[in-house]
C-alpha positions as CSV (number, residue, x, y, z in Angstrom):
1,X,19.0,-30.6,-42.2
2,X,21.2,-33.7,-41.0
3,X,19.6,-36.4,-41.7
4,X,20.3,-37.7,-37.9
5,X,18.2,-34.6,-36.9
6,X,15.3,-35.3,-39.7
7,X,15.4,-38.6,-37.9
8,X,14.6,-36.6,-34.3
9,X,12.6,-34.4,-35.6
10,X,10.1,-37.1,-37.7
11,X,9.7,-38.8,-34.4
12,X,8.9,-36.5,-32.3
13,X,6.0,-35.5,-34.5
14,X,5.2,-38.9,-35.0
15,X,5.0,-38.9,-31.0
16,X,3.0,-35.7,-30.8
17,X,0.4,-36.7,-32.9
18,X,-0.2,-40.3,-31.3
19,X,0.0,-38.6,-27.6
20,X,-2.8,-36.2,-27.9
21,X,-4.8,-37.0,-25.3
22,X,-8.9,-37.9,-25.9
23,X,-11.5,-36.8,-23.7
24,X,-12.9,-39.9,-21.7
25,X,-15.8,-41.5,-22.2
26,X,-17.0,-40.2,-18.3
27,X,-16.4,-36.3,-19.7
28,X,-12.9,-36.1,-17.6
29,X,-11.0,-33.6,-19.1
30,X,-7.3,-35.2,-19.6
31,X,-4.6,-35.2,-16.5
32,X,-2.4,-31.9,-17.1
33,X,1.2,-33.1,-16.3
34,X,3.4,-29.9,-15.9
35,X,5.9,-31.9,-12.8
36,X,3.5,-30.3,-10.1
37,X,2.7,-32.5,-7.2
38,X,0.0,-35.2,-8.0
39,X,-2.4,-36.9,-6.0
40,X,-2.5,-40.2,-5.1
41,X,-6.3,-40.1,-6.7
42,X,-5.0,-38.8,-9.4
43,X,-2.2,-41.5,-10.2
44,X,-5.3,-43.9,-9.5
45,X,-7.5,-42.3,-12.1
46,X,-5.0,-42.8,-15.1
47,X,-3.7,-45.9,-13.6
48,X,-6.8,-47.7,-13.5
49,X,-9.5,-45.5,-14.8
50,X,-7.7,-45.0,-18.2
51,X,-8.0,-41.2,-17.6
52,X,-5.9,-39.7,-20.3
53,X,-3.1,-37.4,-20.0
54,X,-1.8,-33.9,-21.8
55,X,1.5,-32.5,-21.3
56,X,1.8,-28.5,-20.4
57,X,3.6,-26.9,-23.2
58,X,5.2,-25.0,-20.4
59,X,7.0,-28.3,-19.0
60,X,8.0,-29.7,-22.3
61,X,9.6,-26.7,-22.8
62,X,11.3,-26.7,-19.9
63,X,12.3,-30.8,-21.1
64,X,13.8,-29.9,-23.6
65,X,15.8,-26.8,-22.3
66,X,17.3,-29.4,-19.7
67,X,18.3,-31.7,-22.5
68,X,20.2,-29.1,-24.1
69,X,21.9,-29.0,-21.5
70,X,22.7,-32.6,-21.4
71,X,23.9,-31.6,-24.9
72,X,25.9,-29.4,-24.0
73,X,28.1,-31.1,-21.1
74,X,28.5,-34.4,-24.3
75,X,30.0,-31.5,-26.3
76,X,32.5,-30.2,-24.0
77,X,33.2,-33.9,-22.5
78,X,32.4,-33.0,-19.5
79,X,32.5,-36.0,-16.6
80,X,28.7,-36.6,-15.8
81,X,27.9,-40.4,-14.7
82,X,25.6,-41.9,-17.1
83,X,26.5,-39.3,-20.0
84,X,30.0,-39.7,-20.8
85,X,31.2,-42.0,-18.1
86,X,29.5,-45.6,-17.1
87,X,27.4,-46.6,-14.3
88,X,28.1,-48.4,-11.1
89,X,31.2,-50.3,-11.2
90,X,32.2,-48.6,-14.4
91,X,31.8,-44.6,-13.8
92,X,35.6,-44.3,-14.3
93,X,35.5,-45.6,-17.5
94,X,34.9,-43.0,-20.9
95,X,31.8,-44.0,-23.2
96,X,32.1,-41.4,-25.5
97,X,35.3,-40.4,-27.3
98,X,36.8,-37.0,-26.9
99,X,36.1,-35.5,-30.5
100,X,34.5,-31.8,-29.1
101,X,31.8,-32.4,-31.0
102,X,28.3,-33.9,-31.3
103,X,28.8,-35.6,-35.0
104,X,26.6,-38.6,-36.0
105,X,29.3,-41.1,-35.1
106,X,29.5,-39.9,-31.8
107,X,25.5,-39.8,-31.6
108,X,25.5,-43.6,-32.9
109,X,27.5,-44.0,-29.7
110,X,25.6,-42.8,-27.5
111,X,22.7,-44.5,-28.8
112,X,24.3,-47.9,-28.8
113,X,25.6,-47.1,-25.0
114,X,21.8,-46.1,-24.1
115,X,20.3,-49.8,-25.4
116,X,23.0,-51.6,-24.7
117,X,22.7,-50.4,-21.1
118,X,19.4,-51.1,-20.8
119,X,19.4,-54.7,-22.1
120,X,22.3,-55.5,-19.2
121,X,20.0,-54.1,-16.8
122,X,17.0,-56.1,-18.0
123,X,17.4,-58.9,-15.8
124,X,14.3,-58.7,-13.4
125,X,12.7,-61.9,-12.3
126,X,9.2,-63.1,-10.9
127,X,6.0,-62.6,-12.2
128,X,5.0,-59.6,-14.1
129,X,3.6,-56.7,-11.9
130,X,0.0,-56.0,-13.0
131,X,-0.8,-53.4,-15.8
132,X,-2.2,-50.3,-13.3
133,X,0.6,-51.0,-11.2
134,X,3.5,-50.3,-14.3
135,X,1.1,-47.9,-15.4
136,X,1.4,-45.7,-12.1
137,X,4.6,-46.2,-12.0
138,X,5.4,-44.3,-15.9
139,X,2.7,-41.7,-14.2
140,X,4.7,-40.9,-11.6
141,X,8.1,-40.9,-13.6
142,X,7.0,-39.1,-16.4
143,X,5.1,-36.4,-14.3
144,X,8.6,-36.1,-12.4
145,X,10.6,-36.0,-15.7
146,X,8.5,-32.4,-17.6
147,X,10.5,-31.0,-14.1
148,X,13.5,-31.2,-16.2
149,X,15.5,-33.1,-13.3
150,X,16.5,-35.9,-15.4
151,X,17.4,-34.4,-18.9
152,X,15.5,-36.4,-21.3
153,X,15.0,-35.5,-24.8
154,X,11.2,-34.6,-25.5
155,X,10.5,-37.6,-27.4
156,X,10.7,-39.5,-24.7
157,X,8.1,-37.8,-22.0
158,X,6.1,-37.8,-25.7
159,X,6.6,-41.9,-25.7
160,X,5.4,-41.9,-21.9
161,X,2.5,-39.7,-22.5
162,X,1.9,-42.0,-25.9
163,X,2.0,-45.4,-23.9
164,X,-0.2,-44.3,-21.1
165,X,-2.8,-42.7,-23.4
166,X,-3.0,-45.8,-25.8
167,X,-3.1,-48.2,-23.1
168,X,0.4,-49.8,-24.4
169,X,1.8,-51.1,-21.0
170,X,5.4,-52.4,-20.9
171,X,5.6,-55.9,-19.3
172,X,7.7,-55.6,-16.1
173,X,8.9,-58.3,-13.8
174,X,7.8,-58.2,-10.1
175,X,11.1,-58.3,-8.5
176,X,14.5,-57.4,-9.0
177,X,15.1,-54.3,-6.9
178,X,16.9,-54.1,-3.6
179,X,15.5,-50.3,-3.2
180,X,18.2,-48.3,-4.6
181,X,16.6,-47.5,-7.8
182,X,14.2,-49.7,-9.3
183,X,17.0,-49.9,-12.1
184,X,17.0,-53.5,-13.6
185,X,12.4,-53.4,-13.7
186,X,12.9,-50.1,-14.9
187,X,14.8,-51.4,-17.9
188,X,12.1,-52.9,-19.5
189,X,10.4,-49.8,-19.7
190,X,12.6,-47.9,-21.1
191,X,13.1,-51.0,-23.5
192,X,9.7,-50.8,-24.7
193,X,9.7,-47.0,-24.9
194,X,12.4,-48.0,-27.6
195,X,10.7,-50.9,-29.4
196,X,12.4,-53.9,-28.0
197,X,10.9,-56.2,-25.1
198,X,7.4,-57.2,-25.1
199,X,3.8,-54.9,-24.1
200,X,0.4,-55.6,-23.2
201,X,-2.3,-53.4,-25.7
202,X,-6.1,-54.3,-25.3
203,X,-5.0,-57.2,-22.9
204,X,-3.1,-58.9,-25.7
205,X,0.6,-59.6,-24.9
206,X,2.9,-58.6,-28.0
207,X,6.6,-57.2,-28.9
208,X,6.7,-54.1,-28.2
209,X,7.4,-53.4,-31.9
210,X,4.2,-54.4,-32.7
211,X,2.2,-52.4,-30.6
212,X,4.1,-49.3,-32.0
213,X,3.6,-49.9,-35.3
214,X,-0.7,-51.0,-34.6
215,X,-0.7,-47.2,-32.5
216,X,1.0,-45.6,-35.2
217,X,4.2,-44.8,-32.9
218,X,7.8,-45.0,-34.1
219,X,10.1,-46.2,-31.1
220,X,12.2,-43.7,-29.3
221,X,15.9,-43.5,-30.6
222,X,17.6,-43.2,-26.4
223,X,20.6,-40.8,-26.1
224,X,22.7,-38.7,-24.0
225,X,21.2,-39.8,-20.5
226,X,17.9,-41.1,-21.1
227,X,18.3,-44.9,-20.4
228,X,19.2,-43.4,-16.9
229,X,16.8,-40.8,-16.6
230,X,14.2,-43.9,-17.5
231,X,15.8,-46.2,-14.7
232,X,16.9,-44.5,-11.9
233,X,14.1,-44.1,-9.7
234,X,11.4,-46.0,-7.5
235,X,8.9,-45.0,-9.1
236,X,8.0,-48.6,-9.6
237,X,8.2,-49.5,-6.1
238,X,6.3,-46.4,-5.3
239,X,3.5,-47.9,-7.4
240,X,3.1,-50.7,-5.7
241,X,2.9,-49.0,-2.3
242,X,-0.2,-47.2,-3.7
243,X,-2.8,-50.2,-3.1
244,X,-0.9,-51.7,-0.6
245,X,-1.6,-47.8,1.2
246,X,-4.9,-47.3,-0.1
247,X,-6.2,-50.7,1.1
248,X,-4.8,-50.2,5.0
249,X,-7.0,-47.0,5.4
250,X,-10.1,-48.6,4.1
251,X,-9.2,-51.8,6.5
252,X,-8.5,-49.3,9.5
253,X,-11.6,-47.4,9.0
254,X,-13.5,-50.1,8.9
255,X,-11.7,-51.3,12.1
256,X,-12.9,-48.5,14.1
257,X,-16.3,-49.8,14.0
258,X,-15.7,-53.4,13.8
259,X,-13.9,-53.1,17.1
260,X,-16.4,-51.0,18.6
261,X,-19.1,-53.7,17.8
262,X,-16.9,-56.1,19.8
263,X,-16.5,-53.8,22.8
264,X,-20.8,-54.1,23.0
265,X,-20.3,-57.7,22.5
266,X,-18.0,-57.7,25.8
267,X,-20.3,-55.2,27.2
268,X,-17.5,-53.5,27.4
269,X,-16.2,-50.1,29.1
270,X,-16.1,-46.7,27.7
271,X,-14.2,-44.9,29.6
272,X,-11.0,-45.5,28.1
273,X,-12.4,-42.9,24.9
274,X,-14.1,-40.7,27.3
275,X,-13.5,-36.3,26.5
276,X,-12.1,-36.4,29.8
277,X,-9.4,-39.1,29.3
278,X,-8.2,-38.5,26.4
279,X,-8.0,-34.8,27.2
280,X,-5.2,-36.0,29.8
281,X,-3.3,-37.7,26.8
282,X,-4.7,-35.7,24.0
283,X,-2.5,-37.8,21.2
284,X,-3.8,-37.2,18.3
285,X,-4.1,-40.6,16.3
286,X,-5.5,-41.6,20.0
287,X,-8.0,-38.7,19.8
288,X,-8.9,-39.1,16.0
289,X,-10.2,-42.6,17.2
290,X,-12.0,-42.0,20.6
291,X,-13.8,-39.4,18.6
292,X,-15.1,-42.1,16.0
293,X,-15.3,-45.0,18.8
294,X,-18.0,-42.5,20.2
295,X,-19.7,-41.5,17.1
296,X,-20.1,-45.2,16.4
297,X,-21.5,-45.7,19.7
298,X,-23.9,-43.4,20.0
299,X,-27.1,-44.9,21.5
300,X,-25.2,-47.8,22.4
301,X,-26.4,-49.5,25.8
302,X,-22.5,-49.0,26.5
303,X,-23.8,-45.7,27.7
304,X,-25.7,-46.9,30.3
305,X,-24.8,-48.4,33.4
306,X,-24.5,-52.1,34.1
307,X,-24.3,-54.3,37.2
308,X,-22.7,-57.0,35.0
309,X,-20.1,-54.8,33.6
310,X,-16.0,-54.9,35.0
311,X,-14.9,-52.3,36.4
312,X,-11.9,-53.2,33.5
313,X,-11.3,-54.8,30.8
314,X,-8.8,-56.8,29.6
315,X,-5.7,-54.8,28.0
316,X,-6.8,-56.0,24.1
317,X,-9.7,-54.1,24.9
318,X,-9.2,-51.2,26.9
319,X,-5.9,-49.9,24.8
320,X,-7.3,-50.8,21.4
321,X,-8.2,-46.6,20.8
322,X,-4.3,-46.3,21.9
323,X,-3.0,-48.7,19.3
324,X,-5.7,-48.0,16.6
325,X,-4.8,-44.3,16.8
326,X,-0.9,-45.4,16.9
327,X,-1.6,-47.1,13.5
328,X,-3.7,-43.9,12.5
329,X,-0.6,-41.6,12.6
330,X,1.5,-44.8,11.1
331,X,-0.6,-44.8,8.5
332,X,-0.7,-41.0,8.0
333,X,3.1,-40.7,8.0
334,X,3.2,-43.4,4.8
335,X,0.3,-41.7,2.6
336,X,2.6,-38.7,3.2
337,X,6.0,-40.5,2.3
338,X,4.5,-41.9,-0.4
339,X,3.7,-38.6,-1.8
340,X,6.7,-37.2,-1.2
341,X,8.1,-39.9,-2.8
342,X,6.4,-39.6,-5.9
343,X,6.1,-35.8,-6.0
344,X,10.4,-35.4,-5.7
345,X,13.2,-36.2,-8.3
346,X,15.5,-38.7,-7.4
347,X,17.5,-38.2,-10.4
348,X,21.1,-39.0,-10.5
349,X,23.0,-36.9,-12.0
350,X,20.4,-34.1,-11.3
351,X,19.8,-31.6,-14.1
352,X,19.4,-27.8,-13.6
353,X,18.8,-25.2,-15.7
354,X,18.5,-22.3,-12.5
355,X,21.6,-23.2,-10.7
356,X,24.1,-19.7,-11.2
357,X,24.5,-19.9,-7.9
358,X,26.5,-23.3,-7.8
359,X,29.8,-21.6,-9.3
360,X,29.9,-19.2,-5.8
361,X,29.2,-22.6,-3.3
362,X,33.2,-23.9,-4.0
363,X,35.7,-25.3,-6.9
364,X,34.2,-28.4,-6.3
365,X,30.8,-27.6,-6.9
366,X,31.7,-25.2,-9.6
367,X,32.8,-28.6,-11.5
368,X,29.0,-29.8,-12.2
369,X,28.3,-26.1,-14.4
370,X,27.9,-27.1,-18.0
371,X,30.6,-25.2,-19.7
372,X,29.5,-22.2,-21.7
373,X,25.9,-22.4,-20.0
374,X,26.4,-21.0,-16.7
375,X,23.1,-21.3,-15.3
376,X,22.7,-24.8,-16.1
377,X,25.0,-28.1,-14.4
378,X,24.4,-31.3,-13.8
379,X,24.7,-32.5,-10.2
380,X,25.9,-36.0,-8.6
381,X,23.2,-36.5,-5.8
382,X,21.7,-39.8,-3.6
383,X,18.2,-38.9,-4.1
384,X,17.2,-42.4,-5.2
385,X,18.0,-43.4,-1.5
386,X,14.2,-44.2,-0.3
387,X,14.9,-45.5,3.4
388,X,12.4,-42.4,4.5
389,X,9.8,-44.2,2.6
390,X,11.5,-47.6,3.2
391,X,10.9,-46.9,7.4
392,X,7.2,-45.2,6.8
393,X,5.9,-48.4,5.2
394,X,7.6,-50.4,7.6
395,X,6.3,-48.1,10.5
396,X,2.5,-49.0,9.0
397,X,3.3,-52.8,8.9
398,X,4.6,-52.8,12.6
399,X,1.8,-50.5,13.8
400,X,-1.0,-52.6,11.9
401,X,0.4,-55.9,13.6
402,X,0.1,-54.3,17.0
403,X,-3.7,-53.8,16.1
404,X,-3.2,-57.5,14.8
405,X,-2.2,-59.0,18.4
406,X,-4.7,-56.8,20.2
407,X,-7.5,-58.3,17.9
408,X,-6.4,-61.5,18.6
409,X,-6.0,-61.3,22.0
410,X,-9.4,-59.3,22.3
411,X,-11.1,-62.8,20.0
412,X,-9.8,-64.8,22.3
413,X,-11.5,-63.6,25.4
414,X,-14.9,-63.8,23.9
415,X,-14.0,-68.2,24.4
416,X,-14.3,-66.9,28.3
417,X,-18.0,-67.2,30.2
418,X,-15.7,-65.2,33.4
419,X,-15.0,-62.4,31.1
420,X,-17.9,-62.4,28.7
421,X,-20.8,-63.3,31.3
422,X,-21.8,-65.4,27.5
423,X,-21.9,-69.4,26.9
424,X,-18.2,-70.8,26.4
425,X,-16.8,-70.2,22.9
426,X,-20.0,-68.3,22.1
427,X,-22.1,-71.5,21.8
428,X,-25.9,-70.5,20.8
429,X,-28.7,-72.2,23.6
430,X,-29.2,-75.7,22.4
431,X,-26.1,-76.3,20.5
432,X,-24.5,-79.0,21.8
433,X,-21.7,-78.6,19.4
434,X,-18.2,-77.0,19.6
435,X,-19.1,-73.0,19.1
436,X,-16.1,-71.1,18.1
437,X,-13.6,-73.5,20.1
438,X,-11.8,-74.5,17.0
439,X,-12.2,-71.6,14.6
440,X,-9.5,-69.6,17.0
441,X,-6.6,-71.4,15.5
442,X,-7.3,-69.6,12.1
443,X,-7.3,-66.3,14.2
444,X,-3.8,-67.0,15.9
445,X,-2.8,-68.6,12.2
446,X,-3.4,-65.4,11.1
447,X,-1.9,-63.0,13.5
448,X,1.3,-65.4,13.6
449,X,1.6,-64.6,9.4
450,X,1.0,-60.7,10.1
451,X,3.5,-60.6,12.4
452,X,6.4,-62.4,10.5
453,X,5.3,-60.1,7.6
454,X,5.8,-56.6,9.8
455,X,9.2,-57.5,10.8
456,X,11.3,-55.0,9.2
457,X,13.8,-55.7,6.3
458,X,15.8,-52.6,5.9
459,X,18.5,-53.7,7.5
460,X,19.2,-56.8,5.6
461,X,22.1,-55.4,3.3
462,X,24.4,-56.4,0.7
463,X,27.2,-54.5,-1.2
464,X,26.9,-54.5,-4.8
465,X,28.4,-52.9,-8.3
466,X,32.3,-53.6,-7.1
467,X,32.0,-52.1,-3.2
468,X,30.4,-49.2,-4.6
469,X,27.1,-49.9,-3.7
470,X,27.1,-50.7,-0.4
471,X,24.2,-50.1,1.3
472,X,20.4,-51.5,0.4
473,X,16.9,-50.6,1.8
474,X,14.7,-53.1,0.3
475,X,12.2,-51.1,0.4
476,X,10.3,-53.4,-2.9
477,X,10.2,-56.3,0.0
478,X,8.7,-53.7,2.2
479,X,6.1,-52.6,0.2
480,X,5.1,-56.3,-1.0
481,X,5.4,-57.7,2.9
482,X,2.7,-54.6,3.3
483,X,0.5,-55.5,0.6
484,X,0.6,-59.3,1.9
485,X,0.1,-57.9,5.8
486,X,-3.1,-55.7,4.7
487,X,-4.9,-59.2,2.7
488,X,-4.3,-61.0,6.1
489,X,-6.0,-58.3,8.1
490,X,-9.2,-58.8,6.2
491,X,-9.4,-62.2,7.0
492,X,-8.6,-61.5,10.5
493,X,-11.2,-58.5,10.9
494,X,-14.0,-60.9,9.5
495,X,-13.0,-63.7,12.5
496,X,-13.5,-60.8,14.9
497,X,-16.9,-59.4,13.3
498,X,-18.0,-62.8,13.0
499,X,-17.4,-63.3,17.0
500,X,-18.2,-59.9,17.8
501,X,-21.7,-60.3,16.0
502,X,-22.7,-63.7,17.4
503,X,-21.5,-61.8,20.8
504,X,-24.3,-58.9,20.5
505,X,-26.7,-61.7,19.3
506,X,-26.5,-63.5,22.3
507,X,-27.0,-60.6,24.3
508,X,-30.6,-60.0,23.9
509,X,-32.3,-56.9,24.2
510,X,-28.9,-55.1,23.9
511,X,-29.3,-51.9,21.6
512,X,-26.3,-51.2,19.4
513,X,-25.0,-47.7,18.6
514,X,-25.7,-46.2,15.3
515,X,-22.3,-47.0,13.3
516,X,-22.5,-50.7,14.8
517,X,-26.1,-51.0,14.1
518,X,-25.1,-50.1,10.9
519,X,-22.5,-53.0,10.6
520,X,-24.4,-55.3,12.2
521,X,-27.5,-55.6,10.1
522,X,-25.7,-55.4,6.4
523,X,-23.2,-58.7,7.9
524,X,-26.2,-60.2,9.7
525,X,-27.6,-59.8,5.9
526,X,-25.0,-62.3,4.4
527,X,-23.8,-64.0,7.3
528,X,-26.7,-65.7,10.0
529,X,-26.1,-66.1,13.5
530,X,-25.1,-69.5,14.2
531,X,-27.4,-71.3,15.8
532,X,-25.9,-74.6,15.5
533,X,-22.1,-75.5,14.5
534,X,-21.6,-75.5,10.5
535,X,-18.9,-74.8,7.8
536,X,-17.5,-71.3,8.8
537,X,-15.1,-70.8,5.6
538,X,-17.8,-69.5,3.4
539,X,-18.6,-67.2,6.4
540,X,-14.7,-66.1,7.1
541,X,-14.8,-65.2,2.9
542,X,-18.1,-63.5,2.7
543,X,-17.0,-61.4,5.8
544,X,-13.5,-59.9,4.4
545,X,-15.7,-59.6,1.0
546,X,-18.3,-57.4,3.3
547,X,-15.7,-55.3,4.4
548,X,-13.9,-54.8,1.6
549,X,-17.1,-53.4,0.3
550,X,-17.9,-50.7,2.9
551,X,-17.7,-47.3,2.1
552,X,-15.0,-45.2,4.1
553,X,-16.8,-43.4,6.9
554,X,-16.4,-39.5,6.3
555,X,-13.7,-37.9,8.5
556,X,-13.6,-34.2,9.4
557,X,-10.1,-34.2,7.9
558,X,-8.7,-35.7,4.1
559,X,-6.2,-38.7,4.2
560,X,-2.7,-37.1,3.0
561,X,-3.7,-38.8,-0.3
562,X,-6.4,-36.5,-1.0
563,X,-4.1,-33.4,-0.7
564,X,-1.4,-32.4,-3.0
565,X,2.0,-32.9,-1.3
566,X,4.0,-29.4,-1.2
């Protein structure tokens, strides 16, 4: 045996051993990566949970019949971007010398090409993204690599399996991507994977060579296309989407019945979430929340009729079930894309093992077949373009900040006594204070913020890499202008319980619905009525914490994040 093979093979058993996976303390059996679509409870569970993960012998296999492929285009010299050409700027120039054969010089070269790319494309800036985060992201790309797409060698889905099971999590910076590829993040990853760059293990920063040696790993020796294969995805921006997601259900459930306890503190009007009306606009976000508005409700004095009640309400109120269930489909059509996202190569070049019918679609596409292995080729492709995702998150943002100025608006009717039939700025009997006059600036403070953040960025562009890449989606700015909007919206919910409550309060006698009831007591629990004017920060804080602590209210239907994406 060569000794540049013993070399291969000692690592890869070296890898092998160290990535078995351990049951979990809880009893979870390990995560079975095999490239099939993964939840987004699942990425949660080894992100954050530590649940270990176990490779299908079936994928690996099918790993390492892609890389000989990748082999096997070196040999014959054939052009593939990333292989035997550069990247960007540079595909036109050659990287490995035409000898027509894989000897250990030529290997040495490829090896050198492999770091040397990485470290040029380590240039990421900002602080570094937290540990679950990178730790979804190698998830998701190594669950997307056992499809074969991106013609590793087996070591490395070994080294990503290895990392994740022995909590070795490369240190990545926060920015650097303009959404074509997470490419320069990426690099430290792959960096890492190889022994260079620095790790977290236990919590303790440390090279990355240290942490090998301490889990008894040998770094991965990168060839043929794997610094690509390691870099050229989102799967870092995906990541980060994942909370960001995650936390703008939780806030929108809990919206439902935060708003509806406002509506009883208007003594407000049903009808707009009657059967009957929305049966003569039967959309469904619209419907999936006049359904909950009256579950919430039920055995609310909304119910019955009033002599004090409008005949209307003002517009914050009466289309909130229209613009909550607007942000309901928003939000379903980014748990999707996210999915998708994560659940799809966007490898480029693309590797294919099944493609004998490329040679019959033209000469052209007849070029990417791997000489003397005519089922296999390896195929140019743009699937690292991510606007799909890119407009889905922004869709969310622009959709939560509608519900952002309808809550504001609906806040600031409650300063009213003509609309509310209450004291001005909900000002307890006997206070001779201020009420809520003053806390409303915070409210529009806020909505001002969510609004600037749900602006879309897409379209900001730049050309890049020589006038060859030309076109950006930012999507990283996106997601993170997402995350940001979602932390505001707390605040901004807990300004509207807090006037929504001391609303009801003042309205004695009134009988709440069941879901309000609900909300009402456990805030009343940790925040008092106020009876005379105080310090309201504490309140504002202890509010967003409240809600953040609620349990989702059980739908008839799972969030696309509790399905598998086909």
């Amino acid at each position: 045996m060569r000794p540049w093979l013993r070399a291969c093979v000692s690592t890869m058993l070296s890898v092998l051993w160290a990535s078995a996976p351990a049951r979990p303390a809880d009893g979870r059996p390990p995560l079975l990566l095999s490239g099939e679509p993964l939840t987004l409870e699942e990425i949660v569970e080894v992100a954050q949970q530590g649940r270990p993960v176990e490779l299908a012998p079936a994928a690996r296999a099918r790993v390492g019949a892609a890389f000989e492929a990748v082999l096997a285009a070196a040999r014959a010299h054939q052009p593939v971007y990333g292989l035997t050409t550069g990247v960007g700027w540079n595909k036109d120039q050659d990287v490995l010398s035409q000898t027509g054969g894989l000897d250990p010089e030529l290997l040495a070269a490829s090896r050198r090409f492999n770091l040397g790319t990485l470290r040029a494309h380590a240039a990421g800036v900002g602080a570094p993204l937290p540990d679950d985060v990178v730790r979804a992201a190698m998830l998701v790309r190594l669950n997307l690599l056992l499809t074969g797409a991106g013609g590793v060698q087996p070591a490395v889905v070994d080294q990503y399996a290895a990392f994740l099971n022995r909590g070795i999590t490369p240190v990545v910076p926060g920015r650097g991507s303009v959404g074509e590829a997470d490419i320069l993040q990426s690099s430290h990853i792959g960096l890492a994977l190889a022994g260079e760059w620095q790790v977290r293990r236990a919590g303790t920063l440390m090279p990355a060579g240290q942490a090998l040696r301490a889990a008894g790993l040998q770094p991965v020796e990168l060839v043929g296309k794997d610094f690509l294969a390691i870099i050229g995805d989102n799967s870092l921006t995906i990541a980060q989407a994942i909370p960001g997601v995650r936390a703008a259900r939780a806030w929108l459930e809990q919206e439902i019945t935060v708003f509806a306890l406002s509506l009883e503190g208007l003594n407000g009007n049903v009808a707009p979430f009657l059967e009957v009306t929305v049966a003569a606009h039967p959309d469904p976000g619209f419907a999936a929340i006049a359904g909950r508005l009256r579950a919430e409700l039920a055995g609310s004095d909304l119910w019955n009729a009033s002599e004090r009640r409008p005949l209307q309400d003002p517009l914050s109120f009466r289309t909130m079930p229209i613009v909550l269930g607007n942000a309901w489909e928003a939000l379903a059509a980014a748990e999707s894309a996210l999915l998708f996202a994560a659940n799809h190569s966007g490898d480029n070049p693309l590797v294919l093992t099944d493609s004998a019918a490329l040679a019959t679609q033209g000469t052209q596409a007849g070029r990417y077949v791997v000489p003397g292995l005519p089922n296999a080729a390896i195929v140019p492709t743009a699937n690292f373009e991510a606007l799909p995702f890119a407009s889905a998150i922004e869709r969310l943002s622009l959709a939560l900040a509608h519900v952002s100025e309808s809550v504001t608006a609906s806040v600031l009717r409650f300063e009213n006594p003509a609309i509310t039939g209450l004291p001005r700025f909900l000002t307890a009997p006997g206070n001779p204070g201020h009420g809520f006059g003053a806390v409303q600036k915070a409210v529009v403070a806020l909505d001002s913020d969510i609004r600037t953040l749900a602006l879309p960025v897409s379209l900001e562009n730049a050309t890049l890499a020589g006038n060859i890449e030309d076109v950006t989606n930012n999507g990283p700015l996106a997601v993170r202008r997402l995350n940001d909007l979602v932390e505001d919206l707390y605040q901004l919910a807990s300004l509207q319980l807090l006037h929504a409550a001391q609303a009801v309060d003042l309205r004695e006698g009134f009988h709440l619905g069941s879901g309000t009831k609900a909300l009402h007591d456990g805030y009343r629990a940790r925040v008092p009525f106020v009876a005379q004017d105080r310090i309201l920060t504490g309140d504002i804080d202890i509010g967003a914490q409240y809600l953040r602590g609620l349990p989702r209210a059980h739908t008839s239907d799972p969030s696309p994040s509790e399905r598998r994406h086909e």
